[in-house]
N, C-alpha and C positions, 0 to 999 in steps of 0.2 A: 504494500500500500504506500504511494505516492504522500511524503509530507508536505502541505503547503507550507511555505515559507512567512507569504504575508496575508494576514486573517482577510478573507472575501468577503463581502456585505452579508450583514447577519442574516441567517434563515437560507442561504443558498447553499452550504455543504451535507450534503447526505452522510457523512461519516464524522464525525466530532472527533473522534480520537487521530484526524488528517491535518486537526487545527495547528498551527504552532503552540498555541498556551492555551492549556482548556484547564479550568476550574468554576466552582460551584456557579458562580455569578456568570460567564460567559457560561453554560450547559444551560442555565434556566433562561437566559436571554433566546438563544438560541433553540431553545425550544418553545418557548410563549410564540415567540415569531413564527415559527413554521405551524404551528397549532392555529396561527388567526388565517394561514395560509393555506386551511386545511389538509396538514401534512402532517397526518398524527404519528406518523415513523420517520422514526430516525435511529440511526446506528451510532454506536460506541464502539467501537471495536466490536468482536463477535456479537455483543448484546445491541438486541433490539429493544429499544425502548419504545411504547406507545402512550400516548395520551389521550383516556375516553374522549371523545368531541361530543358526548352526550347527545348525535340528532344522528339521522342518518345520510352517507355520505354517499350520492350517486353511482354504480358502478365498482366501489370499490371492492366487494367480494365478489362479481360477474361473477360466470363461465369465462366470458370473455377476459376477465384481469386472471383467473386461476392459469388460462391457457397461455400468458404473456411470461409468466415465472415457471414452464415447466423445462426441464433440465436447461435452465437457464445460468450462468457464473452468478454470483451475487452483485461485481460488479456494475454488472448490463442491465439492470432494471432498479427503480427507484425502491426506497426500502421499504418490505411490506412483509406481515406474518406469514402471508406465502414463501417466501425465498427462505424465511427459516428452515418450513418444512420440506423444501425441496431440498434446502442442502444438508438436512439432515436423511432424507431419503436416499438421494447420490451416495454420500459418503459411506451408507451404509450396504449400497450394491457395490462402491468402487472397494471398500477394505475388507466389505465384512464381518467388520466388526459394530461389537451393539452401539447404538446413540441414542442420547438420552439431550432431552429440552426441556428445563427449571422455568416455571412459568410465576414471578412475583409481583408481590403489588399490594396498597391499601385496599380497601375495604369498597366497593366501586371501581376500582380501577379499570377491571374489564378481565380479570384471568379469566374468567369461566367463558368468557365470549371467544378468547383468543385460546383457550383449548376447545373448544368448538372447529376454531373456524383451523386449526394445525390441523387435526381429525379430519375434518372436510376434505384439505388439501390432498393431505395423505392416503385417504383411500380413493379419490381420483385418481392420483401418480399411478397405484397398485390395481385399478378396476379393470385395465387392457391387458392384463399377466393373464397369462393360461396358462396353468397345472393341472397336475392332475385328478380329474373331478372329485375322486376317493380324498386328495384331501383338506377339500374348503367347499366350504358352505356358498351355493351361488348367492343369498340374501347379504353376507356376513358383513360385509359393508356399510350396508343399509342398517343393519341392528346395533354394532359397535357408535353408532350417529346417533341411531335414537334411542338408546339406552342413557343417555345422559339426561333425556328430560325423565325419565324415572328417577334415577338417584337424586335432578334437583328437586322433587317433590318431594321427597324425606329429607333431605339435609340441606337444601335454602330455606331462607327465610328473610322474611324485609325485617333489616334495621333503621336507623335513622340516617345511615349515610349512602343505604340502598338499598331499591325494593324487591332484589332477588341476590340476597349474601347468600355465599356458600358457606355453612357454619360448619365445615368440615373437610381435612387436606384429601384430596384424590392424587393417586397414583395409576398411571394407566401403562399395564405394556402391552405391547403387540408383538405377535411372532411373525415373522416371514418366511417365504420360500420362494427362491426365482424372482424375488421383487413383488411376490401376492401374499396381501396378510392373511392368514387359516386359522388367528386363534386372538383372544383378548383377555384379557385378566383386568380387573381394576378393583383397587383398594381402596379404601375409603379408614378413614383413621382421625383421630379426634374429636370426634363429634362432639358438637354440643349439649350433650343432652339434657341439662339444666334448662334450654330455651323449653321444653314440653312443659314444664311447670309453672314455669314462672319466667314472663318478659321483662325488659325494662321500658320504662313509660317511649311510648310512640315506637315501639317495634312490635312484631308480631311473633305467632307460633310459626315452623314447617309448615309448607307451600299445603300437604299432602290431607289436612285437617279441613282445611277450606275449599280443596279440590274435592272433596267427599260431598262438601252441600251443593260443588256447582255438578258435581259427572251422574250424582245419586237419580235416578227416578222420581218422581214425587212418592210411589206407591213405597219403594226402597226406603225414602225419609221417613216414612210411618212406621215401617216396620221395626226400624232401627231407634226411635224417636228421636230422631235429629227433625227440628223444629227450626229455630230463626238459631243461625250460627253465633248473632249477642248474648246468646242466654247462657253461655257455656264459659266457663271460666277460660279454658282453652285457648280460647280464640278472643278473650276480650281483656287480654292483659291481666288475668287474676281476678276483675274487680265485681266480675259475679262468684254466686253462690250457689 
């Protein structure tokens, strides 16, 4: 990686760690700026950094933007959680060996969207592999995707600083073969489970309580006597009985 010599107008370098002098004050300048310039990625050296832009930003998870990052350098396209996963994908056909992606952040930040959207990437990359039938699942793709809105339904829940926190770490690995995934494991570890009893003022219980009064039947609600979801302590911060 090329160092520039002398710092280019703030918000036009895609790599921070290419600056001459990077610290705390120039990283946040440099990032406010490309964030009003809707450029919620940026790189640091190996680390991608993103910033929620909290709305949604045209285009930017297409088909069409997934197909511009596939076995692409890093390089050659501006920085975006796709090029993560593709070059964590590459390096794992070119060496063989396992690779692993640390997804961190406060509370809102957006991990759970940007393990979403790696997931997405990544079983596009591996959806044109053919193996042999005996050993992958032709859905398998498809379920390892939507198996996450299951796990958020038991272990998100809105806090005061967002209304879908993951109150608990996931670990996800995937097996390959030939460059096609055939298998998934995911862990789940920490949980909250203090939130089931007892909230703090302006956050709620698991997603999975409230999904009960909206997916139930009406005929279901009766039998279960789930009635108006305020009357349950559950669900209304403690302050019934």
């Amino acid at each position: 990686m090329a160092r520039i010599t002398e710092r280019p107008p703030v918000g036009k370098v895609e790599d921070l760690a290419s600056l001459p002098e990077l610290n705390e004050n120039i990283l946040l300048e440099e990032l406010r700026t490309r964030y009003k310039q809707n450029n919620i990625y940026t790189y640091v050296g190996d680390i991608l950094v993103s910033v929620n832009p909290f709305k949604t930003i045209l285009g930017l998870y297409s088909s069409a933007q997934q197909s511009t990052y596939k076995g692409k350098a890093r390089s050659d396209c501006p920085p975006h959680i796709f090029a993560i996963a593709d070059t964590c994908y590459a390096q794992m056909l070119d060496s063989e060996n396992h690779q692993c992606c640390l997804i961190s952040g406060e509370s809102g930040a957006g991990k759970t969207e940007a393990t979403k959207l790696i997931m997405s990437h990544l079983m596009e990359l591996c959806s044109k592999k053919f193996i042999d039938s005996s050993l992958r699942d032709a859905n398998l793709e498809q379920k390892i995707v939507k198996v996450n809105g299951l796990l958020e339904a038991f272990g998100n829940a809105q806090t005061v600083m967002n209304d879908n926190s993951s109150r608990f770490g996931k670990y996800i690995q995937l097996k390959f073969i030939k460059g096609a995934v055939i298998g998934a494991k995911i862990n789940e570890y920490l949980l909250e489970k203090s939130r089931v009893v007892s909230q703090a003022p302006g956050e709620q219980n698991f997603h999975i309580f409230n999904a009960l009064f909206a997916g139930l039947e009406a005929e279901d609600k009766k039998r279960f006597k789930l009635n108006n979801p305020d009357d349950f302590c559950y669900l209304s911060n403690g302050d019934k009985v």
